[in-house]
Backbone bond lengths (Angstrom), bond angles and torsions (degrees), N, CA, C in turn:
res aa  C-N    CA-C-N  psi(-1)  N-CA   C-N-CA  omega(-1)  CA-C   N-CA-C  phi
1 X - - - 1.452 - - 1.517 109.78 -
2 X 1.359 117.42 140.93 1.235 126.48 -175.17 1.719 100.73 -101.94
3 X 1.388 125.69 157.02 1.325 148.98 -138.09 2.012 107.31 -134.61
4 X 1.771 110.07 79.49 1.295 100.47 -165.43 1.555 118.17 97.23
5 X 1.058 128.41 171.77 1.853 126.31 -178.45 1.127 78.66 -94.47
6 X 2.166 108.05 159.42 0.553 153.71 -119.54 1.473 118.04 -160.77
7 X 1.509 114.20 105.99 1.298 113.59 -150.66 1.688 108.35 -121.93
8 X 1.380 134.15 113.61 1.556 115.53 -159.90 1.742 75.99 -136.77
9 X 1.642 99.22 115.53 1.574 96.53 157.02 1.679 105.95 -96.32
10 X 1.189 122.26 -37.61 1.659 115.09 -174.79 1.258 97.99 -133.47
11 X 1.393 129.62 117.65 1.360 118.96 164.53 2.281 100.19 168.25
12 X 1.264 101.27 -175.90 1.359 96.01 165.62 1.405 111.65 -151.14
13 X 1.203 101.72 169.62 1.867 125.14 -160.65 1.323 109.41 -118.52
14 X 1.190 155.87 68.44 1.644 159.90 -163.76 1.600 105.92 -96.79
15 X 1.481 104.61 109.08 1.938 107.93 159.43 1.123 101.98 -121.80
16 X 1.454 131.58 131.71 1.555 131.06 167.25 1.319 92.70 -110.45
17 X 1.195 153.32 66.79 1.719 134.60 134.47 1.497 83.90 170.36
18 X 1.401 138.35 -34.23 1.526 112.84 -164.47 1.101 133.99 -102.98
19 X 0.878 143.19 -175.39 2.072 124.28 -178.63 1.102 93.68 -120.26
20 X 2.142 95.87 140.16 0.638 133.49 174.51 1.602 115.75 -102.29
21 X 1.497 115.49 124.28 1.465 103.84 -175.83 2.203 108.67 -129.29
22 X 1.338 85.73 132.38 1.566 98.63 -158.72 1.705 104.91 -98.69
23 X 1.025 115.67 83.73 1.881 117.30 -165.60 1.624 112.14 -55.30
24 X 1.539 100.75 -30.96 1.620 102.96 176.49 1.600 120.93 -95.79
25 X 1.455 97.87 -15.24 1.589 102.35 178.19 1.583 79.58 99.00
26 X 1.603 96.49 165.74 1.608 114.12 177.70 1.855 107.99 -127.43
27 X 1.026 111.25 172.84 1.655 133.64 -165.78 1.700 89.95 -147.87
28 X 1.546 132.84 131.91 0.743 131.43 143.08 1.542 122.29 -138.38
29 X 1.064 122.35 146.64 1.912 133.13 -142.94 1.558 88.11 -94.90
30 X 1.462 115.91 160.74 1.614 126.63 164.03 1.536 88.32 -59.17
31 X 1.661 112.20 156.56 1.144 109.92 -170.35 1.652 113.39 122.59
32 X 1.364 83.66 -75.72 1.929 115.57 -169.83 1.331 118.55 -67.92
33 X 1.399 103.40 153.86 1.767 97.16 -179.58 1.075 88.23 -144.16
34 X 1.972 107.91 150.69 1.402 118.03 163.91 1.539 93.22 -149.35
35 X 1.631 96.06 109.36 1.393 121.76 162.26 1.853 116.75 -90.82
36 X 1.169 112.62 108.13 1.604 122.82 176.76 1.767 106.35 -122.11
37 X 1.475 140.93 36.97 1.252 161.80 150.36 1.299 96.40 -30.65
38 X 1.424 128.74 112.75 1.340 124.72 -177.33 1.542 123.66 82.16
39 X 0.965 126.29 -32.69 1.267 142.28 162.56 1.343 123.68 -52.26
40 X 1.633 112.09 162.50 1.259 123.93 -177.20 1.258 97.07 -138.99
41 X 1.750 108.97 113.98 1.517 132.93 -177.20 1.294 111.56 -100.04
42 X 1.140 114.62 114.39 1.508 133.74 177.87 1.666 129.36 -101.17
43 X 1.472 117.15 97.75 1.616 116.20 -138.22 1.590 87.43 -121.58
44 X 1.366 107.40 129.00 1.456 119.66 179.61 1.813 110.24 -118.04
45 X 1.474 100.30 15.80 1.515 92.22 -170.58 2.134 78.42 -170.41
46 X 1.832 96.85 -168.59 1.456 81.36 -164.40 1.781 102.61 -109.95
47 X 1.221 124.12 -147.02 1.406 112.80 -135.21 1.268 87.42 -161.66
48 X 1.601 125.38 118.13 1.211 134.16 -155.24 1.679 105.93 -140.09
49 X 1.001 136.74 91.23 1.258 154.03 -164.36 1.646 133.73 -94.89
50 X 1.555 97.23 -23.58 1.017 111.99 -145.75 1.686 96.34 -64.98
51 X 1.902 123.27 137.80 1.728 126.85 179.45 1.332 86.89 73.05
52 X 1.338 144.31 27.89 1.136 110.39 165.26 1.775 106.12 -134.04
53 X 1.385 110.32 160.71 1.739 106.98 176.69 1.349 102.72 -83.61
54 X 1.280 97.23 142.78 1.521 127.43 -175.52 1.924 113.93 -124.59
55 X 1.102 122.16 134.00 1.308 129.18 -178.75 1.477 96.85 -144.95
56 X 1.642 124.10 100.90 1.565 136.83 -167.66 1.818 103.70 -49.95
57 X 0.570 133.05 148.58 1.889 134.13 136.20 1.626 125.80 -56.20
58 X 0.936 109.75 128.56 1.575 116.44 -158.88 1.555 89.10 -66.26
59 X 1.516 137.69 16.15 1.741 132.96 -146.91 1.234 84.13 170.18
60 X 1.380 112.74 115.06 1.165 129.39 -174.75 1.699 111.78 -131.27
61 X 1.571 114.98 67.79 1.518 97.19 -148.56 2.120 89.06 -109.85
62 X 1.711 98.96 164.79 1.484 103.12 -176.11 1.790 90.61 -104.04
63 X 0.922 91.82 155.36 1.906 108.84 177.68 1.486 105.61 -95.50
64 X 1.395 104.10 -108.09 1.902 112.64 -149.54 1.937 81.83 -96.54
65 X 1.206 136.07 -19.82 1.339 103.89 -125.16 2.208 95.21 -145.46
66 X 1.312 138.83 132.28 1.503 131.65 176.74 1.640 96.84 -49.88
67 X 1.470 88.58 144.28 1.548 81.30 164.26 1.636 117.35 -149.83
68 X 1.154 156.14 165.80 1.163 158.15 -127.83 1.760 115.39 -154.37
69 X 1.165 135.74 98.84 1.090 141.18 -154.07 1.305 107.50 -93.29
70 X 1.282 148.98 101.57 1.398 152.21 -132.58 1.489 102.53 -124.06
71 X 1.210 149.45 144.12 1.156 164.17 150.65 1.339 126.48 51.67
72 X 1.489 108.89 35.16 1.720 109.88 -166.52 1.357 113.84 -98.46
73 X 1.940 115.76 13.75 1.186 92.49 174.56 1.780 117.83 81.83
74 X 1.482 116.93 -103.70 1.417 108.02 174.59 1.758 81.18 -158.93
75 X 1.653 92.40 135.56 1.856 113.27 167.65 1.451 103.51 -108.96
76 X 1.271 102.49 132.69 1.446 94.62 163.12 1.984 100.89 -135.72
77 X 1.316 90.00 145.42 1.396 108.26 -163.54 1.257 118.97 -131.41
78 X 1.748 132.14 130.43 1.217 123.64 154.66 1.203 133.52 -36.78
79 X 0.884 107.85 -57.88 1.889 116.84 -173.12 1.413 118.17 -130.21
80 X 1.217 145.70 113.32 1.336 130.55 152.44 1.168 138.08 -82.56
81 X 1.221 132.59 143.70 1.779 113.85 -155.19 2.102 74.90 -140.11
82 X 1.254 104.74 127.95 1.465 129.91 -176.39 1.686 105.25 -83.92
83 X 1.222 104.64 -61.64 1.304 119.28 164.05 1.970 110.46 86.75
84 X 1.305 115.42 38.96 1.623 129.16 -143.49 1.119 105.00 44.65
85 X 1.567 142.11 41.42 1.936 121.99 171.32 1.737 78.91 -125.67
86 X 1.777 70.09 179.98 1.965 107.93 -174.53 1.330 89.06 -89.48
87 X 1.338 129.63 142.56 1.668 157.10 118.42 1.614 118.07 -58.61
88 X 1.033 131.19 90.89 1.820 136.43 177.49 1.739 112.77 -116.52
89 X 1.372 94.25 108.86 1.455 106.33 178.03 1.026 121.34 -89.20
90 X 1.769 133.50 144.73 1.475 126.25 -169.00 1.649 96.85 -163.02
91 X 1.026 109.55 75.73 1.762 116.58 161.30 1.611 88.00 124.96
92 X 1.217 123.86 -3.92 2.007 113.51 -173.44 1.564 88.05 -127.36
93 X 1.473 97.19 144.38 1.405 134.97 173.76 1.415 109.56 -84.04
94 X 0.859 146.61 153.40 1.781 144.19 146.98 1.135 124.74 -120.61
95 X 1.529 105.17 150.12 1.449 107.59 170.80 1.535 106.55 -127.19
96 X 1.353 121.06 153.54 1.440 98.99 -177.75 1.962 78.78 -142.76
97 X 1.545 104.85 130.69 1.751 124.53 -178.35 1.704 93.18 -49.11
98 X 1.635 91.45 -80.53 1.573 123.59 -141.84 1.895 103.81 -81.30
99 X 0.959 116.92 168.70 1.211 125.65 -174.30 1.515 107.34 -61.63
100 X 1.808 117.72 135.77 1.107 110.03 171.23 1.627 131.39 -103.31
101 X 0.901 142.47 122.04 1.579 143.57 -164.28 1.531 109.80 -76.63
102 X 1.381 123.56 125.03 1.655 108.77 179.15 1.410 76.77 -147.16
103 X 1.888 111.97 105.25 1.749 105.16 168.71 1.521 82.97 -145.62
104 X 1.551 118.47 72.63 1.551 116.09 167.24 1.505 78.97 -164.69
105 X 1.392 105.51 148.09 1.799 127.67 -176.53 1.437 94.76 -80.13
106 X 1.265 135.20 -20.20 1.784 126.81 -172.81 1.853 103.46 -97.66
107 X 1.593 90.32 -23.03 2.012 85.84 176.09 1.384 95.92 -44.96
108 X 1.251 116.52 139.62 1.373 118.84 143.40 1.694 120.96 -150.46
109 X 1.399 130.71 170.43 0.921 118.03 157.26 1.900 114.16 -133.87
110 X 1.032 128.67 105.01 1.390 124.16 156.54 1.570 135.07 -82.21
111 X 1.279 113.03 122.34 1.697 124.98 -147.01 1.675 85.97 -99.42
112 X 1.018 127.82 -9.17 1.777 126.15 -149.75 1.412 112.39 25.03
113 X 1.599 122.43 -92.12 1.146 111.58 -177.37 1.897 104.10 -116.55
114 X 1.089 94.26 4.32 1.415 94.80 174.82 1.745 113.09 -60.36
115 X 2.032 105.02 -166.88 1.316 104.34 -179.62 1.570 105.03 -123.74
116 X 1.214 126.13 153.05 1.315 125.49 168.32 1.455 112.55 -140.70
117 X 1.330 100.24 119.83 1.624 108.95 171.65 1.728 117.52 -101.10
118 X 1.494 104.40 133.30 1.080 118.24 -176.58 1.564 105.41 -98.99
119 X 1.795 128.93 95.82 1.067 108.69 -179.48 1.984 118.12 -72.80
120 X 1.200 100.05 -26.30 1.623 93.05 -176.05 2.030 93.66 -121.87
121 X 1.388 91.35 141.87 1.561 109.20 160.68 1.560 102.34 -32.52
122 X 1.828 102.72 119.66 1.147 130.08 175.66 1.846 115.19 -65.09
123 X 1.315 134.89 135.53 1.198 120.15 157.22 1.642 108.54 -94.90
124 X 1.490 101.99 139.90 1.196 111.96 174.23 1.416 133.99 170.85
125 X 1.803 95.39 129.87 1.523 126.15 -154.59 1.269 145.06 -98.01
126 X 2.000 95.50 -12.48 1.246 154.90 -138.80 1.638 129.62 176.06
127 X 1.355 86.26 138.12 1.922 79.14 167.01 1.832 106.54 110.35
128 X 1.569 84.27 -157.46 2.009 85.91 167.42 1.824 81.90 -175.33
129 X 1.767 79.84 168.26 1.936 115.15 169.05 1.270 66.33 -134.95
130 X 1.763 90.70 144.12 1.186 118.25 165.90 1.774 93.66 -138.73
131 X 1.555 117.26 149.37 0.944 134.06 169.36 1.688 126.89 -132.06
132 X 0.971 136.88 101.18 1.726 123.85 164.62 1.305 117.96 -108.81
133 X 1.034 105.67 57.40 1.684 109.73 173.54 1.378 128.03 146.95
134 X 1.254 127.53 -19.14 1.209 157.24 133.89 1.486 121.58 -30.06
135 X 1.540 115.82 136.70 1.497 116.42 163.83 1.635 121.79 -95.90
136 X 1.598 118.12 109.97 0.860 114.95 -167.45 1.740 101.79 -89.42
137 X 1.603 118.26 131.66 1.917 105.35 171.33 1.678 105.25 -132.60
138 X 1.349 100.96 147.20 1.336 109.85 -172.32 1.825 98.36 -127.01
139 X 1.122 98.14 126.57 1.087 99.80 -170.98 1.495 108.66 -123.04
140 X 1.458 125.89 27.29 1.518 134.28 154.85 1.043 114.22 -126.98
141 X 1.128 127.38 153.80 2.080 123.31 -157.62 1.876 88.86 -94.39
142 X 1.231 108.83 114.08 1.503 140.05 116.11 1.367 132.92 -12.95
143 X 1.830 115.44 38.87 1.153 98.50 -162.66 1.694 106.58 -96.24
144 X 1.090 118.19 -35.99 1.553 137.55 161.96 1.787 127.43 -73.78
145 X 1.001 91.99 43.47 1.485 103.67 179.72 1.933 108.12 -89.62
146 X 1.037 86.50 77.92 1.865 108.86 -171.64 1.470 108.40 -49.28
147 X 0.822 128.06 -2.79 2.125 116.53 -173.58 1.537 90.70 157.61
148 X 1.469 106.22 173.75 1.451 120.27 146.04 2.262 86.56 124.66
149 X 1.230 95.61 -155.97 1.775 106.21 178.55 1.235 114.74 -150.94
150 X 1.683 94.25 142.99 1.673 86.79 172.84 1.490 85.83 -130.47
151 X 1.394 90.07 149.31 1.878 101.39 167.89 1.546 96.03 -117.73
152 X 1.292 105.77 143.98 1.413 120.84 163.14 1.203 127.59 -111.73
153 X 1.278 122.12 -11.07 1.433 139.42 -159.53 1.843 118.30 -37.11
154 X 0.772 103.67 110.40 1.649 120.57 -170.49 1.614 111.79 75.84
155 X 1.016 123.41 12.51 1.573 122.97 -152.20 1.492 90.99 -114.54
156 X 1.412 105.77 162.42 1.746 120.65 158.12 1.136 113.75 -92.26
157 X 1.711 113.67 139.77 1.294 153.30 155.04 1.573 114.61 -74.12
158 X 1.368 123.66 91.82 1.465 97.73 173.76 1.395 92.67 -136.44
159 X 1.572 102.40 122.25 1.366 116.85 170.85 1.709 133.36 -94.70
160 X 1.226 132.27 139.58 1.312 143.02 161.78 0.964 150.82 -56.58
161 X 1.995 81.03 -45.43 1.707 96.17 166.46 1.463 107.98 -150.78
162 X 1.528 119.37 -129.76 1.420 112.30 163.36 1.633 136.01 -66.44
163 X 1.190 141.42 148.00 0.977 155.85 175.28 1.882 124.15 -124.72
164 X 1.551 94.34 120.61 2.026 83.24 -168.92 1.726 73.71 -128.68
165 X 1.400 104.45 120.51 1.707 118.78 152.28 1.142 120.54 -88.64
166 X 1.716 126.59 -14.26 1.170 128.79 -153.95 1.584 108.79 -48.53
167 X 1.549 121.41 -45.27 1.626 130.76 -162.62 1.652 97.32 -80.26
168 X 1.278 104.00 -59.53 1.596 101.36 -176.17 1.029 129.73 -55.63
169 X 1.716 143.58 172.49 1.359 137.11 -175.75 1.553 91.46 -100.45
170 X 1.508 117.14 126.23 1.470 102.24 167.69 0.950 125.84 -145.89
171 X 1.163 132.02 137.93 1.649 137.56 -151.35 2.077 91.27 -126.29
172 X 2.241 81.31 122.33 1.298 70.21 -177.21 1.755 137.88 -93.67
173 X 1.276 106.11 -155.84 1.770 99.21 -169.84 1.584 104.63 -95.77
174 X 1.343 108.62 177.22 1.604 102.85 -171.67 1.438 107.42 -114.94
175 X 1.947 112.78 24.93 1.206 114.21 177.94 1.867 83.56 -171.51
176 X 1.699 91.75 133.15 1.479 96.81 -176.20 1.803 98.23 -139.78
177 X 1.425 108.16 117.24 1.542 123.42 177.35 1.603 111.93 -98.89
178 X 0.925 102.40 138.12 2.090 106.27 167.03 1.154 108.92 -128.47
179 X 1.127 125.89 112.94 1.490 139.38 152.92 0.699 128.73 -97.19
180 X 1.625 135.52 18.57 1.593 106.28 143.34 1.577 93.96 -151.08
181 X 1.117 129.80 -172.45 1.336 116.81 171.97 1.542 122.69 -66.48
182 X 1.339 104.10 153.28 1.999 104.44 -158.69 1.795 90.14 151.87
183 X 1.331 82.06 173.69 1.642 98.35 -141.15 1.867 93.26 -141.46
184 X 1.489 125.37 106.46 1.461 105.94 147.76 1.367 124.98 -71.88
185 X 1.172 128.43 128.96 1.733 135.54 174.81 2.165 105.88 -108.16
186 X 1.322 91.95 129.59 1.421 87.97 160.31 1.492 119.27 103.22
187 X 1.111 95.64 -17.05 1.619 113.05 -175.50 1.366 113.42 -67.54
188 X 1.484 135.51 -25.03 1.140 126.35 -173.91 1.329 111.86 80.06
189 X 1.550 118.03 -161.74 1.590 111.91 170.77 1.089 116.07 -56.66
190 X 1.754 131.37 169.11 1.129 113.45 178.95 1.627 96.45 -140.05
191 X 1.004 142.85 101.88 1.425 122.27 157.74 1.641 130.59 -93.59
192 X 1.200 113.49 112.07 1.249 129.71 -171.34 1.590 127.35 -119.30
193 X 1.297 125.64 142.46 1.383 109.74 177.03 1.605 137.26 -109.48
């Protein structure tokens, strides 16, 4: 564990299997590398990337504190663990493998105009995705999506498989794709373009 944020203009950061946990959050300069491949990254502050190489953590979890993922381009991640905080993306894409858990009203994730791929059907009970500009895709059917919100507002919808809005509050997207067979339920009217 590192002591305070974390500032690397030239240099590199290597974990192959252990977690690394950053209490201030990190900043790293073009130049810099932070390889965490296998790892479990533990972020108490936000995450600043931008010119620099990036290799995700297979565990990408937030600690005490929201945090904001700054210039990575595209993360893709095994697992995300929310931990009751906000997730806010601003120059990084995500991907998250494994199923994601959102059953606390402060989980959240906002993509702004970024993209987030959902490879497996999300659980969720609580919380929100928020999108304004961003393509959000889910590519495991959504049929038990118990409570919580999604905003889509100006953003893409492109689905995989099934989709059930009925429980959640959801405001829809201003571009809706289907690729493969699957079904939205629940949505009400829909106007889309």
């Amino acid at each position: 564990a590192f002591s305070g944020a974390l500032t690397v203009t030239n240099g590199s950061i290597l974990s192959s299997g252990g977690t690394v946990t950053l209490p201030g959050g990190a900043a790293l300069g073009a130049g810099s590398a932070l390889n965490e491949a296998g790892s479990v990254m533990a972020l108490n502050g936000d995450l600043t990337l931008t010119g620099a190489t990036f290799v995700a953590p297979s565990t990408l979890t937030l600690n005490n504190v929201n945090v904001e993922l700054i210039g990575a381009d595209v993360i893709i991640v095994d697992t995300l663990k929310l931990n009751d905080k906000q997730l806010t993306l601003s120059g990084s894409d995500l991907t998250v493998s494994n199923q994601l858990t959102i059953d606390h009203a402060e989980e959240q994730i906002d993509t702004r105009a970024e993209d987030l791929t959902l490879s497996t059907a999300p659980s969720m009970s609580s919380g929100s995705i928020t999108s304004s500009g961003g393509k959000i895709t889910l590519q495991g059917s959504s049929t038990d999506w118990a409570s919580g919100t999604l905003t889509l507002t100006g953003s893409e919808l492109a689905l995989d498989a099934s989709l059930d809005v009925t429980n959640p509050t959801f405001t829809a997207p201003a571009d809706l794709s289907l690729n493969a067979d699957g079904t939205l339920t629940g949505a009400g009217d829909l106007s889309v373009s």
